[in-house]
C-alpha positions in Angstrom: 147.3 170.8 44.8 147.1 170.8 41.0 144.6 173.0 39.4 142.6 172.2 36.0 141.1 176.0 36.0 142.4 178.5 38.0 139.6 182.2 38.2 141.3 184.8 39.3 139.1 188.1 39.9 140.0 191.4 41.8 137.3 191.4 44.5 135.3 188.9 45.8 132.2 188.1 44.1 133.9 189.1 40.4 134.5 185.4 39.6 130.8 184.2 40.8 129.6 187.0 38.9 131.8 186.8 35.7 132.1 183.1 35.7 130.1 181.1 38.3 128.3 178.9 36.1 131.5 177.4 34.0 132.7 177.1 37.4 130.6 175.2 38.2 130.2 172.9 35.3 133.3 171.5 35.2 133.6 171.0 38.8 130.5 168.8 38.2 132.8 167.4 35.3 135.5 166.3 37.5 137.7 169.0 36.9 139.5 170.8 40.3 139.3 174.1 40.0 140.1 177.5 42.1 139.4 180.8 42.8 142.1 183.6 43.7 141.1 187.2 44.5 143.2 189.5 44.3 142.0 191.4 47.1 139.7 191.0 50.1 137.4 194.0 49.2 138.6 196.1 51.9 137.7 199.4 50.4 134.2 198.8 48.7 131.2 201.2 49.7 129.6 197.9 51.3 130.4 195.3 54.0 133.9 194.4 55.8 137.2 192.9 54.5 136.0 189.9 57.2 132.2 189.5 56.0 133.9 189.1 52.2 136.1 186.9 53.1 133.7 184.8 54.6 130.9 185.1 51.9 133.7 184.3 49.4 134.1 181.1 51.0 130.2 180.3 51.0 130.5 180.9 47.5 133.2 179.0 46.3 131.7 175.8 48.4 128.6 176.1 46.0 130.3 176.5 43.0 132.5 173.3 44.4 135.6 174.9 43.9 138.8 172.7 45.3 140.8 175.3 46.2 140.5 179.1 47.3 142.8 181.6 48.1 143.3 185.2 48.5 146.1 187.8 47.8 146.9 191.5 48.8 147.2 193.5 46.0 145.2 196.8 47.4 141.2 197.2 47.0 140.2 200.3 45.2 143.7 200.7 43.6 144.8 198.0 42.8 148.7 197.4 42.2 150.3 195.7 40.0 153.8 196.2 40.5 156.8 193.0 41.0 155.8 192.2 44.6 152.1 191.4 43.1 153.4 189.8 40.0 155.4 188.0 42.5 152.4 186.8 44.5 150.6 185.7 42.0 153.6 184.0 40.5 153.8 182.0 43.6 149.9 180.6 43.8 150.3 179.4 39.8 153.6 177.6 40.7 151.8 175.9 43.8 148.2 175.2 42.0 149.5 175.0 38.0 146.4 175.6 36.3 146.1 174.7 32.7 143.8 177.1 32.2 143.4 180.7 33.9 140.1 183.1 34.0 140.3 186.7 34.3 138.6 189.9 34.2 138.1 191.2 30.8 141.8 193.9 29.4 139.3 196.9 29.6 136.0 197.2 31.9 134.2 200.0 34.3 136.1 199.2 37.7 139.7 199.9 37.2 140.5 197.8 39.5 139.0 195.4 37.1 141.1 196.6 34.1 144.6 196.5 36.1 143.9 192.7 36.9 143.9 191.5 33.8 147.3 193.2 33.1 148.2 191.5 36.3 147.4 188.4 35.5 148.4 188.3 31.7 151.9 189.6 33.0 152.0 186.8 35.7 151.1 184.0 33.9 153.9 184.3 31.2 156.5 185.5 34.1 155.7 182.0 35.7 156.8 180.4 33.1 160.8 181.6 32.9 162.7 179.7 35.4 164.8 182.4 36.9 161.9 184.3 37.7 161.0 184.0 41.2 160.7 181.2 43.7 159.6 177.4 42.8 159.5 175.5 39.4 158.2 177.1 36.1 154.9 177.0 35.3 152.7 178.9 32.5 149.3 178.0 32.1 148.4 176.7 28.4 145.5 179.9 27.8 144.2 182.6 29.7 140.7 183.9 28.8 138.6 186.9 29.6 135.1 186.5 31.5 133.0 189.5 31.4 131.6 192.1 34.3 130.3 195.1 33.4 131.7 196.4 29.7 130.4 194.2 26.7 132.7 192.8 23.8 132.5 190.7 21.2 132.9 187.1 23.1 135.1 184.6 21.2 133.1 181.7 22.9 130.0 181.3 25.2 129.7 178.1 27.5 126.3 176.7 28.1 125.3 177.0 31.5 121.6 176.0 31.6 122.2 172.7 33.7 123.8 174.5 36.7 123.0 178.0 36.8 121.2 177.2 40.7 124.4 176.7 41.8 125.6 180.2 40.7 122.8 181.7 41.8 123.5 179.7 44.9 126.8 181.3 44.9 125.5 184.4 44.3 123.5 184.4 47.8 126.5 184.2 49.4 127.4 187.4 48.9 124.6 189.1 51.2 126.9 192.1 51.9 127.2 193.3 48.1 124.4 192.3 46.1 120.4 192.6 46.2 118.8 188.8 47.5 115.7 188.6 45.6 114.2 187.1 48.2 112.4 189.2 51.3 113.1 188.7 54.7 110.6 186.6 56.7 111.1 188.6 59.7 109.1 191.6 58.3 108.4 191.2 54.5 111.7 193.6 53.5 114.8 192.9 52.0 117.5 193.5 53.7 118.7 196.5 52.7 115.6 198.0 53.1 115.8 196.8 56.5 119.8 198.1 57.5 119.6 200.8 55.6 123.1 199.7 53.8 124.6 202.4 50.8 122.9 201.6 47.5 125.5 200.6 44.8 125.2 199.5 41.6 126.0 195.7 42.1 123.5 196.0 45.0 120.7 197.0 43.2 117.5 195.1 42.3 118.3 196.1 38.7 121.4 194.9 38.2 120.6 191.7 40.0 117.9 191.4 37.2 120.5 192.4 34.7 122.7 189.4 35.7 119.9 187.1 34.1 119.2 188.9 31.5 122.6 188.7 29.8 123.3 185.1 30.8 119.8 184.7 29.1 121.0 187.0 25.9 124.2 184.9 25.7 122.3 181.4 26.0 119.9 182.7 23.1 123.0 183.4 20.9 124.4 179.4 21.2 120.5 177.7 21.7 120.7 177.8 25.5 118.6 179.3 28.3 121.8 180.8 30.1 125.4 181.4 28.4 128.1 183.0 30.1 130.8 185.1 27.3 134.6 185.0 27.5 137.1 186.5 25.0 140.1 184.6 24.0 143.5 186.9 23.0 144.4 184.0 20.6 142.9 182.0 18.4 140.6 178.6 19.4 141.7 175.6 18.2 138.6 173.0 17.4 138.5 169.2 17.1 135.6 168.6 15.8 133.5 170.8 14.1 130.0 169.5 14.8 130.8 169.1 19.3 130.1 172.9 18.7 127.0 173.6 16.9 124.3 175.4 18.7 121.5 173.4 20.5 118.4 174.8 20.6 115.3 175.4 18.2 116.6 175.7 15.0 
């Protein structure tokens, strides 16, 4: 299958959180595109390697992702040796994205960090043809979503017309984050009710935090929700006035 976009994150529910939204828009444009994770999230504090997998599904059907796939490159350490490059190598050659997503070069997680060395690394080794199995293929750009360290973004995408279906996606992922919405059985959430290990992604506030920085980000371009990315290289631009903010002026 040929890929448009290709999102690559390091542990289920990075992509939905990072990038969910643009996902989504241009899925809804008629553009294919794919999420890869790197791993299946075997080691986190919360939830099995199975329940991920399956809630990673969920979430790419909401965000109407074509494809889906998922690598071993080690939860909780991730590796990013010539067998991963290798990998990874192997699902651009078979989906050839034009463009690629990834985690941000420096962020909290280090597994977070290492990906995007991974992935930088990967998707110019795809591109020499004695490298590896299968025809050449580099992608045309690879930019940065962000997770939990801020920068400076080098563009924001206006999600406003399809941030349900990231929230949507974002449901999916009962195992790792908070659900805003009680359980009708008894009128708790479900943590409250399984007694799971509190984490930082699972808690109310950094559910809450989620919309407040796709709301900051939407205020910066004249949009209720925005979602950041930062670009290594320079943008080129068309036409001038297709990117002027919306908004109140």
């Amino acid at each position: 299958m040929k890929l448009d976009v290709l999102a690559v994150g390091a542990h289920p529910d990075d992509v939905e959180l990072g990038c969910g939204g643009t996902l989504a828009l241009l899925a809804g444009q008629g553009r294919k595109v794919g999420i890869l994770h790197l791993t299946r999230g075997e080691r986190g504090t919360r939830g099995t390697a199975e329940e991920r997998r399956a809630e990673a599904e969920r979430a790419a059907a909401a965000l109407g992702a074509a494809a889906i796939g998922f690598l071993d490159c080690g939860d909780g350490g991730l590796r990013t040796g010539p067998a991963e490059e290798d990998s990874l190598i192997a699902k651009l050659r078979e989906w050839r994205p034009d463009l690629v997503l990834a985690p941000a070069p420096h962020d909290r997680h280090p597994d977070h960090t290492r990906a995007h060395q991974l992935i930088e690394a990967a998707c110019f080794y795809a591109g020499l043809r004695n490298r590896g199995e299968g025809e050449a293929h580099r992608p045309a750009a690879l930019f940065a979503y962000m997770q939990h360290d801020p920068f400076e973004p080098s563009f924001i995408v206006d999600v406003t017309g399809v941030w349900e279906a990231k929230l949507e996606s974002l449901r999916a992922y009962r195992s790792q984050l908070h659900q805003l919405e009680r359980d009708d059985r008894d009128g708790r959430d479900k943590d409250e009710r399984d007694g799971a290990p509190m984490t930082k992604v699972a808690s109310p506030e950094f559910r809450l935090a989620v919309e407040g920085r796709a709301r900051h980000f939407g205020l910066l371009i004249g949009a209720a929700f925005g979602e950041p990315f930062w670009s290594r290289l320079p943008l080129a631009v068309a036409d001038l006035l297709a990117i002027l903010p919306g908004g109140v002026r």
